[in-house]
SESESE-834423 format. One line per field, with one value per atom (N, C-alpha, C, O, CB): residue in three letters; x, y, z. Coordinates in steps of 0.1 Angstrom, whole numbers, plus 5000, padded with zeros to 4 digits. Glycine has a CB too. Layout:
# residues N
residu = c(ALA:...) .
east = c(X:...) .
north = c(Y:...) .
up = c(Z:...) .
***
This chain:
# residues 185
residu = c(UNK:UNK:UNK:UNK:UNK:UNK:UNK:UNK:UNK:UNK:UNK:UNK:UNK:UNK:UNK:UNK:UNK:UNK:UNK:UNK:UNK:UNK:UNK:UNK:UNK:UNK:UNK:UNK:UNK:UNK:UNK:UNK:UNK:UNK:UNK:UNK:UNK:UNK:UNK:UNK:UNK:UNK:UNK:UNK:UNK:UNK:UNK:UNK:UNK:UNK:UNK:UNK:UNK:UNK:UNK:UNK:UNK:UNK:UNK:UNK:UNK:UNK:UNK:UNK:UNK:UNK:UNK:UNK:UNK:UNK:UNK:UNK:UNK:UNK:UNK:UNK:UNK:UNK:UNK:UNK:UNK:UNK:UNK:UNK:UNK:UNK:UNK:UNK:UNK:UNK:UNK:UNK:UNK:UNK:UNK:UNK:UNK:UNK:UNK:UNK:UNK:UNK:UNK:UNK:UNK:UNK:UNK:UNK:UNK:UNK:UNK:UNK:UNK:UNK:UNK:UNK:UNK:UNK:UNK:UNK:UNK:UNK:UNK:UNK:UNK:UNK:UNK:UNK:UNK:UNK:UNK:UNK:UNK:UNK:UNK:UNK:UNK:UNK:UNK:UNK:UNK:UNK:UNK:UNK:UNK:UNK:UNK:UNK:UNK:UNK:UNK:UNK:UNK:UNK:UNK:UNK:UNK:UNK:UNK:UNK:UNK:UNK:UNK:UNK:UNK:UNK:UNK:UNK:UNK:UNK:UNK:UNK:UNK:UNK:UNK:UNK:UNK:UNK:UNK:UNK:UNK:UNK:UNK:UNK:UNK:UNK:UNK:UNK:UNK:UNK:UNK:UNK:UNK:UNK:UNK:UNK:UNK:UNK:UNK:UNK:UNK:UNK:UNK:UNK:UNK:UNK:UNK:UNK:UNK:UNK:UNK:UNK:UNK:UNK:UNK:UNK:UNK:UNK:UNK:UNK:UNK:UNK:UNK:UNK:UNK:UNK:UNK:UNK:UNK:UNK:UNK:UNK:UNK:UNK:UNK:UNK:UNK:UNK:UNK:UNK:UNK:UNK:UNK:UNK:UNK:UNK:UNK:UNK:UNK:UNK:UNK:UNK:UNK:UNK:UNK:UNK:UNK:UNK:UNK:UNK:UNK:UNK:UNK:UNK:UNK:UNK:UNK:UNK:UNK:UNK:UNK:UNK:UNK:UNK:UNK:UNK:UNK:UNK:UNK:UNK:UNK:UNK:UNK:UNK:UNK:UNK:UNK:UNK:UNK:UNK:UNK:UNK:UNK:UNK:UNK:UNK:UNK:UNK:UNK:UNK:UNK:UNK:UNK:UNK:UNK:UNK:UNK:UNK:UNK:UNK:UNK:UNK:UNK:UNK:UNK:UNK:UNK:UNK:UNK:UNK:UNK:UNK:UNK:UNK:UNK:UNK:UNK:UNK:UNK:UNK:UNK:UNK:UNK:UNK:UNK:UNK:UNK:UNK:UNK:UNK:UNK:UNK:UNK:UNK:UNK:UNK:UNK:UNK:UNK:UNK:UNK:UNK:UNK:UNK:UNK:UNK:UNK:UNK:UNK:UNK:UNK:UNK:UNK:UNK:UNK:UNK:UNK:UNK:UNK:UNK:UNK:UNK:UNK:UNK:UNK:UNK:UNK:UNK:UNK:UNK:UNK:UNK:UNK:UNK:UNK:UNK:UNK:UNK:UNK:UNK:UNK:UNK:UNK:UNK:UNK:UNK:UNK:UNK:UNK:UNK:UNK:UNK:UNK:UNK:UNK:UNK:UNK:UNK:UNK:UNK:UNK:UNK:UNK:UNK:UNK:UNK:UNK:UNK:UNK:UNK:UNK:UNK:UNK:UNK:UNK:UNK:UNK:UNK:UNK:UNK:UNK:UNK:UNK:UNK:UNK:UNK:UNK:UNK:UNK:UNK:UNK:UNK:UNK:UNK:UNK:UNK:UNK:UNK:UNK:UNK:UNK:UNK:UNK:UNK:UNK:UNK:UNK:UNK:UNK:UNK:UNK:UNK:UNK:UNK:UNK:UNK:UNK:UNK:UNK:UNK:UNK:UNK:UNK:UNK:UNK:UNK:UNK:UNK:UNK:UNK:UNK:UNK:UNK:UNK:UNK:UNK:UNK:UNK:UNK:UNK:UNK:UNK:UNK:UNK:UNK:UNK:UNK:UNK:UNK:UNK:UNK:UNK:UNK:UNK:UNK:UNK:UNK:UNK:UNK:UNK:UNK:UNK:UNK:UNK:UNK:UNK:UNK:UNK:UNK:UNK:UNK:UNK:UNK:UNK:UNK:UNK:UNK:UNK:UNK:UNK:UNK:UNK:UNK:UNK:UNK:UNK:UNK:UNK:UNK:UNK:UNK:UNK:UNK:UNK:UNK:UNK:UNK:UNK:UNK:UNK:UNK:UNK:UNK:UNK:UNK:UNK:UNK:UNK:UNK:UNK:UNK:UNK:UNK:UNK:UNK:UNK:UNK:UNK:UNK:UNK:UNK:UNK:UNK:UNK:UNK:UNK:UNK:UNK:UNK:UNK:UNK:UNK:UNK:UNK:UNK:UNK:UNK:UNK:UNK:UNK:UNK:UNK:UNK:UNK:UNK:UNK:UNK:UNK:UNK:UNK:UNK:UNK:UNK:UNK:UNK:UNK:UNK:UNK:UNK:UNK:UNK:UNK:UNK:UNK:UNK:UNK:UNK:UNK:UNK:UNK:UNK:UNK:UNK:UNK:UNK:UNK:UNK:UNK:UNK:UNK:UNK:UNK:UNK:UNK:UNK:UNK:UNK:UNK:UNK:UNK:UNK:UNK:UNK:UNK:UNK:UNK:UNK:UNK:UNK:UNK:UNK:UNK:UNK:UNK:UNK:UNK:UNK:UNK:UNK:UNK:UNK:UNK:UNK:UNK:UNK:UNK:UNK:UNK:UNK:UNK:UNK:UNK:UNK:UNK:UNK:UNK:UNK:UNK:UNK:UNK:UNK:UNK:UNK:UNK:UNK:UNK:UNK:UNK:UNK:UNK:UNK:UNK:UNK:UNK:UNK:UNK:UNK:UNK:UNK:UNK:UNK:UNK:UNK:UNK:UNK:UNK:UNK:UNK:UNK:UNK:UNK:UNK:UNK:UNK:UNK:UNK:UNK:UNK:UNK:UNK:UNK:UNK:UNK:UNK:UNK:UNK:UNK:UNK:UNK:UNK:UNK:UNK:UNK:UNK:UNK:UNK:UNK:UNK:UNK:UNK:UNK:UNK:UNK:UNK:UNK:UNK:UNK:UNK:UNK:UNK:UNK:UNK:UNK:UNK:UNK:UNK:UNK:UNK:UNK:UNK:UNK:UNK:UNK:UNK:UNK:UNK:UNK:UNK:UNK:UNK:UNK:UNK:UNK:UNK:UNK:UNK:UNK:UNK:UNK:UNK:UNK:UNK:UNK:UNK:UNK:UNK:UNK:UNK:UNK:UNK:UNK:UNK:UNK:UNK:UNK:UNK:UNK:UNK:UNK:UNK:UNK:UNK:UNK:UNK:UNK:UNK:UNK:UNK:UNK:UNK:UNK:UNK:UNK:UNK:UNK:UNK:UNK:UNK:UNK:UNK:UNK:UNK:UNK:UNK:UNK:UNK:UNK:UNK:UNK:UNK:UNK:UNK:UNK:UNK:UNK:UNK:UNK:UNK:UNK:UNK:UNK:UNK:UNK:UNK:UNK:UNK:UNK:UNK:UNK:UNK:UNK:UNK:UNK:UNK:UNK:UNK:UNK:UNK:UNK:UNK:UNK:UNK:UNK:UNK:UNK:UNK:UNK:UNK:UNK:UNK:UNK:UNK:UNK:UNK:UNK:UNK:UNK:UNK:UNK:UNK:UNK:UNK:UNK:UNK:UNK:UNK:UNK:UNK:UNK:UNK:UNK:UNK:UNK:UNK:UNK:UNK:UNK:UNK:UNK:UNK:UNK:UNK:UNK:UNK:UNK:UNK:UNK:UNK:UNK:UNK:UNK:UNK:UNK:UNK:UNK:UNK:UNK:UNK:UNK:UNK:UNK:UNK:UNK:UNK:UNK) .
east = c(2270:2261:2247:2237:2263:2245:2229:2227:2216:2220:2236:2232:2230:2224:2241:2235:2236:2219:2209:2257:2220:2209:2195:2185:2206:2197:2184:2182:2171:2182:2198:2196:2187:2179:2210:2195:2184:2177:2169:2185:2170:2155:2148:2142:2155:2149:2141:2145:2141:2153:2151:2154:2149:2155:2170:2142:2136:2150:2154:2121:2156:2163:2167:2175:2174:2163:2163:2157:2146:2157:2163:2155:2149:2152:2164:2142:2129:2126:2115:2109:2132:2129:2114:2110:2142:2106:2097:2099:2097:2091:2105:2104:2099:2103:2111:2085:2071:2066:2063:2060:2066:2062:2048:2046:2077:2041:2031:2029:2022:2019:2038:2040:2032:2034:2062:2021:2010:2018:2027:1996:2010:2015:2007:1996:2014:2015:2011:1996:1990:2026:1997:1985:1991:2003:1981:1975:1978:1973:1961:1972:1979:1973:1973:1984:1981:1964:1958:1956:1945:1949:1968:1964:1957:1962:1980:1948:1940:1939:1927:1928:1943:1945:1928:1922:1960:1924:1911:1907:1898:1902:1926:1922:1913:1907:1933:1910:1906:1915:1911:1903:1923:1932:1930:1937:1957:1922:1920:1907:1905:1919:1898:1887:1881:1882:1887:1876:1876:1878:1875:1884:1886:1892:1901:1900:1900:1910:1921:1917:1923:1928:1905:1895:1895:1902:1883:1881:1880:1887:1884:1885:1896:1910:1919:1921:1921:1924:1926:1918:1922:1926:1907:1894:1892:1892:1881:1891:1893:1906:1906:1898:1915:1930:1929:1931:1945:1924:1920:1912:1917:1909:1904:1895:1900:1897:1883:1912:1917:1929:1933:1921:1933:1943:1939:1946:1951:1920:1915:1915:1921:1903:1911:1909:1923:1925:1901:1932:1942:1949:1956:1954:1946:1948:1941:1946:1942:1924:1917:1927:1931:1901:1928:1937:1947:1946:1946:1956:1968:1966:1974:1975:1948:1950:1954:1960:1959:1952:1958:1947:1937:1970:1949:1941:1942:1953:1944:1934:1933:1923:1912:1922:1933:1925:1926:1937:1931:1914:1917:1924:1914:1902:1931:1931:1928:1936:1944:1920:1912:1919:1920:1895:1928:1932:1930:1927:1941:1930:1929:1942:1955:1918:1935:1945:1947:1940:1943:1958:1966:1954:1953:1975:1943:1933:1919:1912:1924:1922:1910:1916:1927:1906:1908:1913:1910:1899:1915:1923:1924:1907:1899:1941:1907:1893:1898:1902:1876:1897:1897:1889:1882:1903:1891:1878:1886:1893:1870:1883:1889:1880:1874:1883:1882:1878:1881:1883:1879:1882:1879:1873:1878:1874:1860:1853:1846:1846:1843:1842:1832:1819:1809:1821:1820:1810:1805:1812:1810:1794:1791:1792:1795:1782:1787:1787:1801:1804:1781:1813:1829:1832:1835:1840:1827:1831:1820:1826:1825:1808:1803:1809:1809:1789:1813:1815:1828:1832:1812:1837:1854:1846:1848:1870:1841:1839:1833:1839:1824:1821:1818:1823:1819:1810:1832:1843:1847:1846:1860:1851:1858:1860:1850:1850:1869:1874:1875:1868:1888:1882:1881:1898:1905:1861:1897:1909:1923:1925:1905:1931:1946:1950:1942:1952:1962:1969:1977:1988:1974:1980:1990:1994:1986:1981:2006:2012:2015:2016:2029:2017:2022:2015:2019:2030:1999:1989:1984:1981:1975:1986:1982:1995:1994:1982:2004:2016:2017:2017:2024:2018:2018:2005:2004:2022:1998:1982:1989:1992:1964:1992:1992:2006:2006:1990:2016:2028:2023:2029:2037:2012:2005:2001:2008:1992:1991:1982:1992:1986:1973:2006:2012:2020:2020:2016:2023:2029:2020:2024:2033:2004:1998:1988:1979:1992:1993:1988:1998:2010:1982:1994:1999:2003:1996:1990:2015:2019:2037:2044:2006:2038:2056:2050:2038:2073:2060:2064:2050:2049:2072:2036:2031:2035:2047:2026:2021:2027:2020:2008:2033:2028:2015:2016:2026:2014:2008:2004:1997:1987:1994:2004:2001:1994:2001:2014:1981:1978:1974:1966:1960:1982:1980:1985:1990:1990:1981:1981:1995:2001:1968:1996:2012:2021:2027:2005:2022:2033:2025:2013:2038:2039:2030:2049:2059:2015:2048:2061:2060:2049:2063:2074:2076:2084:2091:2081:2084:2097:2106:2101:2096:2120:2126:2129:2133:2135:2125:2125:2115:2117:2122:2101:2094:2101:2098:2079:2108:2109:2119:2119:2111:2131:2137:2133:2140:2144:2123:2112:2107:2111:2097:2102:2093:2106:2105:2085:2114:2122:2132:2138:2131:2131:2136:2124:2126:2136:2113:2099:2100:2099:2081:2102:2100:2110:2107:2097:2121:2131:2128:2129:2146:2125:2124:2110:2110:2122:2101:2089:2090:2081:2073:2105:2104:2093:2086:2106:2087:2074:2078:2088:2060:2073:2073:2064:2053:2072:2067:2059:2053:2056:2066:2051:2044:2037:2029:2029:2046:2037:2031:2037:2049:2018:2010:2009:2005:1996:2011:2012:2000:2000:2027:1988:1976:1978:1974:1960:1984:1991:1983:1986:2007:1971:1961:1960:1951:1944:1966:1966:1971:1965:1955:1981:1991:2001:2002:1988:2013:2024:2026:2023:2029:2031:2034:2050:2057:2025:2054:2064:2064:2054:2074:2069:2062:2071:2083:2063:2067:2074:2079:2089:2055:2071:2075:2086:2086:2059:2096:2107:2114:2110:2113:2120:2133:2141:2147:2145:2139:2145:2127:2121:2165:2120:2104:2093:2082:2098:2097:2092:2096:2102:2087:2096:2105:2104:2113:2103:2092:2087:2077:2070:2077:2078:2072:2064:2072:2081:2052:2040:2035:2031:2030:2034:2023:2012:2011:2027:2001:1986:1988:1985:1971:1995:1995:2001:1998:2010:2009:2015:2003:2001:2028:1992:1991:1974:1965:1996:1974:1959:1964:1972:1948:1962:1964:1952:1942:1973:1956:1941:1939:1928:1937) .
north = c(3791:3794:3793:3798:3784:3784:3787:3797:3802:3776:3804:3814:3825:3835:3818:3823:3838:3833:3841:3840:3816:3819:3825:3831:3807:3820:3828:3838:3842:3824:3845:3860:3872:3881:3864:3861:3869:3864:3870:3869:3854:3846:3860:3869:3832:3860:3870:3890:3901:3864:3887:3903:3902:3910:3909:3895:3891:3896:3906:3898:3893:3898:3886:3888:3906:3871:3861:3863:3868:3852:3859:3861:3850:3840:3863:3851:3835:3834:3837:3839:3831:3826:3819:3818:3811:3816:3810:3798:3800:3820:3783:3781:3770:3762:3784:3774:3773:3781:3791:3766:3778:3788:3776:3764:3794:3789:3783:3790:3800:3784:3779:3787:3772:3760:3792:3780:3772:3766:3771:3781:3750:3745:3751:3757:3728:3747:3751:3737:3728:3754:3742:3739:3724:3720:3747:3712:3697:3699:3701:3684:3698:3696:3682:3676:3704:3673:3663:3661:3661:3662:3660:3663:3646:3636:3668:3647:3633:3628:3629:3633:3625:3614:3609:3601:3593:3616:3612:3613:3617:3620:3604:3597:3586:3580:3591:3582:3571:3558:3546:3570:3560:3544:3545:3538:3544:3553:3557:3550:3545:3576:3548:3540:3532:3521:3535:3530:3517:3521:3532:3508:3507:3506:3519:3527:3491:3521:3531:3543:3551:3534:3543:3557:3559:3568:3557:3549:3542:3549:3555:3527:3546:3546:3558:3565:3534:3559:3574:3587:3595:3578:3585:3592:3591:3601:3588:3580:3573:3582:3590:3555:3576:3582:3598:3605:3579:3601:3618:3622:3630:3624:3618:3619:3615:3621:3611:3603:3601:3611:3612:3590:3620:3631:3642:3651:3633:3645:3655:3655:3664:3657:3646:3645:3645:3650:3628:3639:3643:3661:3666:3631:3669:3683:3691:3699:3687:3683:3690:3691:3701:3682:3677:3672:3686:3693:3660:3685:3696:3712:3721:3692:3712:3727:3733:3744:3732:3725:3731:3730:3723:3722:3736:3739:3730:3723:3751:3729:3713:3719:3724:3695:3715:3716:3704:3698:3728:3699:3687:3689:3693:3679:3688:3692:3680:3670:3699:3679:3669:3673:3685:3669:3662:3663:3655:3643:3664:3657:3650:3647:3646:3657:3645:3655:3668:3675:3655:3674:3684:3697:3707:3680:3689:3700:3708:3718:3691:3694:3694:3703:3700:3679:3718:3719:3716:3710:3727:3720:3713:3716:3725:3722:3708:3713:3710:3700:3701:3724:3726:3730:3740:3731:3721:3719:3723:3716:3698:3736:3741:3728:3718:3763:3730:3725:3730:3723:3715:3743:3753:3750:3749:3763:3747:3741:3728:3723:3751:3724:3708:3712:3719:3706:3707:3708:3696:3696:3720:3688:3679:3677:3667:3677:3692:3694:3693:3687:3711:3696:3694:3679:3672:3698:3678:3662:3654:3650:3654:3654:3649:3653:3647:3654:3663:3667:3665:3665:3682:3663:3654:3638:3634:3651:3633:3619:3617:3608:3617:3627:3626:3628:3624:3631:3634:3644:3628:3617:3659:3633:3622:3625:3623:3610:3630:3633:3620:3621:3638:3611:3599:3607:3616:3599:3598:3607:3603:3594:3626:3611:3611:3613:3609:3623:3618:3622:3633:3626:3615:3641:3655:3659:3666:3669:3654:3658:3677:3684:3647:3678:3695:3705:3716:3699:3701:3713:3712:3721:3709:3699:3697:3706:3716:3680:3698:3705:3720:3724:3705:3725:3736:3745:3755:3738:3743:3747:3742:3753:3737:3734:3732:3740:3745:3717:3742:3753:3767:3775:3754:3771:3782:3784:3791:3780:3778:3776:3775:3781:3763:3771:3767:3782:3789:3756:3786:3802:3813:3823:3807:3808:3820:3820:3828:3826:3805:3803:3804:3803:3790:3807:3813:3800:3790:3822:3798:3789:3788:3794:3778:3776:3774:3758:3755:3775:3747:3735:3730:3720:3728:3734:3729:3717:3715:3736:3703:3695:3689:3688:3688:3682:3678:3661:3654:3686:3659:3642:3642:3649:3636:3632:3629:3614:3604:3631:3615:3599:3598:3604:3594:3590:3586:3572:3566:3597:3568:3552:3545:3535:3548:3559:3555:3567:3573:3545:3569:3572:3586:3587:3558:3597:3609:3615:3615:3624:3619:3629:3640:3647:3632:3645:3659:3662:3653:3661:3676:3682:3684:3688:3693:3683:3682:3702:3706:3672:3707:3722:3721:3723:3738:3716:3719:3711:3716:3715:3698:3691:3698:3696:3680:3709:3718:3729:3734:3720:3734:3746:3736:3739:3753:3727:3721:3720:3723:3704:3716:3710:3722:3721:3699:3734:3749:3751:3751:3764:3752:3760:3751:3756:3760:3736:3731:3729:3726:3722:3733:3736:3753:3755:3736:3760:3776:3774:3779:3788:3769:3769:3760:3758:3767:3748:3742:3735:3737:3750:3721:3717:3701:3697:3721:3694:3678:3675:3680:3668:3666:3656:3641:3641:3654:3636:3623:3620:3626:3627:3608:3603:3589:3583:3600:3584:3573:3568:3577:3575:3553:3550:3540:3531:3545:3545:3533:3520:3519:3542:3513:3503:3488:3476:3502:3494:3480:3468:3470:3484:3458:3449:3451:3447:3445:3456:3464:3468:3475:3474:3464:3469:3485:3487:3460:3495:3510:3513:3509:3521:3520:3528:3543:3548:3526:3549:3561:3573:3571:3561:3580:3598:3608:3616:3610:3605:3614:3605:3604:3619:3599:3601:3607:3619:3601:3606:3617:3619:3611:3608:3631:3648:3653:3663:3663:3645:3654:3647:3652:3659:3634:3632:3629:3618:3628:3633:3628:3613:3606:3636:3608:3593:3590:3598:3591:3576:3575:3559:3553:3576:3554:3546:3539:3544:3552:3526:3517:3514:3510:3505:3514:3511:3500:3496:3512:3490:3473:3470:3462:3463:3478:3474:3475:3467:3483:3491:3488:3481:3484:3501:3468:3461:3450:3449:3464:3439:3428:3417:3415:3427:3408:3404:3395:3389:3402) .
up = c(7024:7013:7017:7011:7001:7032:7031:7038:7037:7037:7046:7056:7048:7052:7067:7034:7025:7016:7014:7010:7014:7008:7016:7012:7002:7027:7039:7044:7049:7050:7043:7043:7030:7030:7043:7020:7004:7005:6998:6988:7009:7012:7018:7011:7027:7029:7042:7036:7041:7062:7029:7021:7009:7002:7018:7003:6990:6985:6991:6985:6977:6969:6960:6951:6975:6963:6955:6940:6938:6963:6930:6914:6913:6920:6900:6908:6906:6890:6886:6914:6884:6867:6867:6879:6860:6857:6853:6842:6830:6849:6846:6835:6825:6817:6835:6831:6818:6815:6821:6819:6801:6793:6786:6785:6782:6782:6776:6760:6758:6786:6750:6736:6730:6731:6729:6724:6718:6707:6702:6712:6705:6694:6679:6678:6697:6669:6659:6651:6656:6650:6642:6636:6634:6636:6622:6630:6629:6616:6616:6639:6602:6588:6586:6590:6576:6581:6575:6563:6559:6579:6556:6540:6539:6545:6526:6533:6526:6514:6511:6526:6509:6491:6489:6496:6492:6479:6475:6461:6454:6483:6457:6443:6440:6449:6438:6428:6427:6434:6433:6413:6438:6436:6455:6463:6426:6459:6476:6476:6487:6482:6468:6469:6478:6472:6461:6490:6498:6507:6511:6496:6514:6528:6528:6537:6530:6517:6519:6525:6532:6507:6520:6522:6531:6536:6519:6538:6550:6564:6574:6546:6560:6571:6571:6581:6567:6559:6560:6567:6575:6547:6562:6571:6584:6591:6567:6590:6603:6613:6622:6599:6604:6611:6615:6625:6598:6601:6600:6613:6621:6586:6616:6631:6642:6653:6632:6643:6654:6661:6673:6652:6645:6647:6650:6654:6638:6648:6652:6665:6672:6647:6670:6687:6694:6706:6692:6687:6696:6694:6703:6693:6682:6681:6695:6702:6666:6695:6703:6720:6725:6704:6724:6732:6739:6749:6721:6728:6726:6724:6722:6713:6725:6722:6710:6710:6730:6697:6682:6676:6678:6674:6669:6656:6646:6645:6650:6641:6628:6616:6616:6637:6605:6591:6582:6579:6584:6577:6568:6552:6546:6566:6545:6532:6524:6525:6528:6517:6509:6498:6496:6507:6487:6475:6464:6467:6477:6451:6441:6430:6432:6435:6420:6409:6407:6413:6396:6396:6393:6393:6400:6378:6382:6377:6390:6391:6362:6399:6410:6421:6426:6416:6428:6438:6449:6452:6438:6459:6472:6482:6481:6481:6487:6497:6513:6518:6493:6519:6531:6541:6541:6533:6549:6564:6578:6585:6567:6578:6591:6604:6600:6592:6616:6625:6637:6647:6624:6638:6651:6661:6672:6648:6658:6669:6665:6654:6673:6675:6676:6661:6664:6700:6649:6645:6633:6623:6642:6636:6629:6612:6605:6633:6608:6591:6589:6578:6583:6596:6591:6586:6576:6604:6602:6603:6587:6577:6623:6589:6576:6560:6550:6576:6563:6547:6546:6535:6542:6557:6553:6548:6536:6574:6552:6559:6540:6532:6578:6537:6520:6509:6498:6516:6513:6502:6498:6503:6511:6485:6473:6461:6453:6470:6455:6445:6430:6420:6450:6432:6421:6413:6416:6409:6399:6392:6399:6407:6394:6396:6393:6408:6417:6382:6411:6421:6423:6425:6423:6424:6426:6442:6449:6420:6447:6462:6459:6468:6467:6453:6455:6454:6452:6446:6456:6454:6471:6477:6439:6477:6489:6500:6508:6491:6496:6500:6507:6518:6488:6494:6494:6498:6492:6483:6503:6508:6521:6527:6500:6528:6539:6547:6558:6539:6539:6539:6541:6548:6524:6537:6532:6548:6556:6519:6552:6560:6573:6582:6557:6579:6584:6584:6595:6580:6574:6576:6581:6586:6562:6580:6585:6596:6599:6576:6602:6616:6626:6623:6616:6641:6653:6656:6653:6663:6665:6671:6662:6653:6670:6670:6666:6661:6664:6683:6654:6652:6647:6653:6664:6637:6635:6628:6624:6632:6624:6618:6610:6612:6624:6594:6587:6587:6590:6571:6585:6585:6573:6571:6598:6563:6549:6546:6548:6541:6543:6544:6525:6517:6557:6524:6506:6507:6517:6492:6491:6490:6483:6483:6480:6478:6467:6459:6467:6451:6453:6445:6437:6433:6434:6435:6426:6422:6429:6441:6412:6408:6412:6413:6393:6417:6425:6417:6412:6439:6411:6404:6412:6422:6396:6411:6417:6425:6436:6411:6413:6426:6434:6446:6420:6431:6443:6457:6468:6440:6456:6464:6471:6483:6460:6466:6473:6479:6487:6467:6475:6481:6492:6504:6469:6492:6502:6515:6526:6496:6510:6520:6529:6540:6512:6518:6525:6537:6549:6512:6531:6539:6551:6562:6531:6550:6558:6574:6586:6552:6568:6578:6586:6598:6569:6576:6579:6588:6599:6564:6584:6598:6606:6615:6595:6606:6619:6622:6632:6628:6603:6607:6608:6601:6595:6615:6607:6600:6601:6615:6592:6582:6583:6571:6572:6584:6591:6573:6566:6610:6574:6559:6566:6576:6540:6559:6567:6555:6548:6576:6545:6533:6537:6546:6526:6527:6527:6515:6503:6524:6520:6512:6514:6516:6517:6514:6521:6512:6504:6524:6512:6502:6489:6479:6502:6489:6480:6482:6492:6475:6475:6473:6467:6456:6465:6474:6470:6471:6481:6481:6460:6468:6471:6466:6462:6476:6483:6477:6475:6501:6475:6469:6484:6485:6460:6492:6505:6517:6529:6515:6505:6517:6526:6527:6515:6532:6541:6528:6520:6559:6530:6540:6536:6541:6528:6526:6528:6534:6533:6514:6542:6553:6565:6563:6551:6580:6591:6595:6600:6604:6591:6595:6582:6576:6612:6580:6572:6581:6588:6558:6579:6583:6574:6563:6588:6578:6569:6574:6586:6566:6564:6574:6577:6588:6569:6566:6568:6587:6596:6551:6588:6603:6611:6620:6610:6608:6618:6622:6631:6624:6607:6608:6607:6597:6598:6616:6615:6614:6622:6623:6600:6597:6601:6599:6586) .
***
C-alpha cells in the first residue's frame, strides 16, 4: 500500500478533501427585560452581561443585536452593533422601559431577525428577572422555529436577592442561569 501510495503521490492522482470549512456563525441576539421589576442591580447586570456577550460575538466574527423589551403595549427596541460604535453602546446602556413584562414580542423579533440573517446556528440569550405567560401556541411556534433554524436559547434569570420562577424552561430554553451563582457576596 505504500508503494501504490507513492506512486499516486508522484502522478498526482491523490484526491485531497478540504476539511475546514469556514460557515459563519449566525447572529448573537440579547434580548433584555427592561420592566420595572429590572430596576437596579438587575438592570445593572443584565446590561453588563449584554456587553460581555457583545465582545465575545465580536470575538467569533457574529453579528450582535440588543433587543430591549417591556410590556405587551411597548415596542421592542433594537440596537444593531455591526460595528464598534459608542452611541449603541450608550443608548442600550440608557434605554429603560419601567411597566409590565411581555416574553413574546422579544421572542419573536429576535426569530425574525434570526431568519433573515446569514449564517447557520445563531443564538439568543435571554436576560430577565422572572416570570411572564406564554400562550401555549406561541410556545409551540417558538419551539417549531426554534428547531427549524437550529438556534439555542440561553435564559440568564436576574434573581438578585429574590426568589423567581422562570417561564423559559426546556424545550424553550437549552440552559437556563442564575445571576445569584454567578455573584458571590
Amino acid at each position: 500500500m505504500k508503494k501504490g501510495f507513492y506512486k499516486r503521490f508522484r502522478d498526482s492522482e491523490l484526491l485531497m478533501y478540504n476539511v475546514y470549512s469556514r460557515i459563519s456563525k449566525g447572529p448573537l441576539i440579547i434580548c433584555i427585560d427592561t420592566s420595572h421589576s429590572m430596576e437596579g442591580d438587575s438592570e445593572l447586570l443584565a446590561k453588563a452581561l449584554a456587553l460581555a456577550f457583545r465582545d465575545i460575538s465580536v470575538k467569533q466574527e457574529r453579528t450582535f443585536k440588543a433587543v430591549l423589551f417591556g410590556a405587551r403595549n411597548q415596542p421592542v427596541k433594537v440596537i444593531p452593533f455591526e460595528k464598534i460604535c459608542e452611541d449603541n453602546l450608550i443608548e442600550m446602556a440608557e434605554f429603560y422601559y419601567g411597566g409590565g413584562t411581555d416574553f413574546e414580542m422579544p421572542l419573536r423579533t429576535a426569530l425574525t431577525i434570526l431568519n433573515n440573517e446569514p449564517g447557520v446556528k445563531g443564538d439568543i440569550i435571554f436576560l430577565s428577572d422572572g416570570q411572564c405567560e406564554l400562550s401555549p401556541s406561541f410556545k409551540a411556534q417558538f419551539i417549531s422555529e426554534k428547531r427549524r433554524l437550529d438556534i439555542k436559547v440561553i435564559s440568564i434569570i436576574m434573581n438578585l436577592g429574590k426568589n423567581t420562577d422562570i417561564t423559559l424552561q426546556a424545550p424553550l430554553s437549552d440552559s437556563v442561569y442564575y445571576a445569584s451563582d454567578f455573584i458571590k457576596s
